[in-house]
C-alpha positions as CSV (number, residue, x, y, z in Angstrom):
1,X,3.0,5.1,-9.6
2,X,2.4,4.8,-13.2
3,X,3.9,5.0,-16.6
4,X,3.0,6.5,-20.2
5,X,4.4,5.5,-23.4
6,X,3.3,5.6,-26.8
7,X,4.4,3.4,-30.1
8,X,2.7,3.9,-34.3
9,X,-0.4,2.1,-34.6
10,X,0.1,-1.2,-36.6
11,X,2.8,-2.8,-34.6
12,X,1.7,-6.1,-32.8
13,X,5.2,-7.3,-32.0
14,X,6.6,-3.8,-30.7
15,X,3.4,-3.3,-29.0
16,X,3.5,-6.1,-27.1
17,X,7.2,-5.2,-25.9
18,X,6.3,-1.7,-25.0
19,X,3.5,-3.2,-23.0
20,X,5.8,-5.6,-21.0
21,X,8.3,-2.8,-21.0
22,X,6.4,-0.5,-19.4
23,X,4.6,-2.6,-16.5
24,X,8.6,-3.9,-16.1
25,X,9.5,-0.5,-15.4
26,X,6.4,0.1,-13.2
27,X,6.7,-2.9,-11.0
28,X,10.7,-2.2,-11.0
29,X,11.0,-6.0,-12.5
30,X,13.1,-7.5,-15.3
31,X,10.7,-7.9,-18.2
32,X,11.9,-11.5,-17.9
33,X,10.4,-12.0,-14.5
34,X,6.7,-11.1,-15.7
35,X,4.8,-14.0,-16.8
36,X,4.2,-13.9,-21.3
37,X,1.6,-11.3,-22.0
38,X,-0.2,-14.3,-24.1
39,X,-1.2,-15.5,-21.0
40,X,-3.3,-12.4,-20.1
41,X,-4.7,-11.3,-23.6
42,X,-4.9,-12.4,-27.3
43,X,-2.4,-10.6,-28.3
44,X,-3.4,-10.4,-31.9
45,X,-6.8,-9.8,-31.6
46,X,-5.8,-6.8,-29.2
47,X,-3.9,-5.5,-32.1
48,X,-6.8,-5.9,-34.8
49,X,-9.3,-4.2,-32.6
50,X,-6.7,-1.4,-32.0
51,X,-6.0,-0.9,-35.6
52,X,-9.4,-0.9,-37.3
53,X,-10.4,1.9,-34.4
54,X,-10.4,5.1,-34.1
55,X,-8.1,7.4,-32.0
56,X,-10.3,7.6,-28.9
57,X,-10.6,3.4,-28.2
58,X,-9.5,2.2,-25.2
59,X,-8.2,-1.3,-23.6
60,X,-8.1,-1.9,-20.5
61,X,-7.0,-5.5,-18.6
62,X,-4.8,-6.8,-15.8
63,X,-1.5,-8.2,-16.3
64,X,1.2,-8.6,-13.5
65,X,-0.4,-6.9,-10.8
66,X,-1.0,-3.5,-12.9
67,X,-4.3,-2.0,-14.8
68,X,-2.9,-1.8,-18.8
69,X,-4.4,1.0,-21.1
70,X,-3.9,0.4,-24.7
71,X,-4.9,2.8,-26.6
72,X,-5.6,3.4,-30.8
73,X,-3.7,6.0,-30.5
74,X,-0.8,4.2,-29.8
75,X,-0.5,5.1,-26.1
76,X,0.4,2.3,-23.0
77,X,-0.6,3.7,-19.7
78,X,0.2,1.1,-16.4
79,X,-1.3,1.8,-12.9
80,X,-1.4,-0.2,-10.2
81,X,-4.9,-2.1,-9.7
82,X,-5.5,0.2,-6.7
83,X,-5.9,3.6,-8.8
84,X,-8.5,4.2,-11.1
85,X,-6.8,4.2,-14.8
C-alpha cells in the first residue's frame, strides 16, 4: 500500500494538508481521525529546509503509523512502516 502526490514548492499550509491527505487516504481514515501533524514534525522548519534545497532532498519521518517522504520537489510518498520507502 502506498500513495504519491505532489504539490509547488513553497506552500507550508497546502503542504501540510496534502501530507495529512495522503496518509488519510493510505490508512483509509478521515483526516480528522489522525492526530495534528505538529505533533510529529516542525512543520515550518520542514518547509524551510524543503525550500532552500535542491530537487533531489528528501524527508523522511513517521506519522500515524506510515513512513512520510517529503520531497523538494514537491512530491508526498506514504508507506506503511513495514516497507522500505
Amino acid at each position: 500500500m502506498g500513495q504519491d502526490r505532489w504539490i509547488a514548492r513553497g506552500q507550508c499550509e497546502e503542504l501540510v494538508m496534502e501530507i495529512v491527505s495522503t496518509v488519510a487516504d493510505d490508512a483509509g481514515v478521515d483526516v480528522f481521525d489522525l492526530p495534528p501533524l505538529t505533533e510529529t514534525i516542525d512543520t515550518e522548519a520542514m518547509q524551510a529546509l524543503l525550500a532552500g534545497s535542491d530537487s533531489s532532498v528528501r524527508l523522511y519521518f513517521e506519522y500515524a503509523g506510515r513512513t512520510v517522504v517529503v520531497g523538494a520537489d514537491g512530491s508526498v510518498r506514504v508507506r506503511d512502516r513495514k516497507v522500505s520507502p
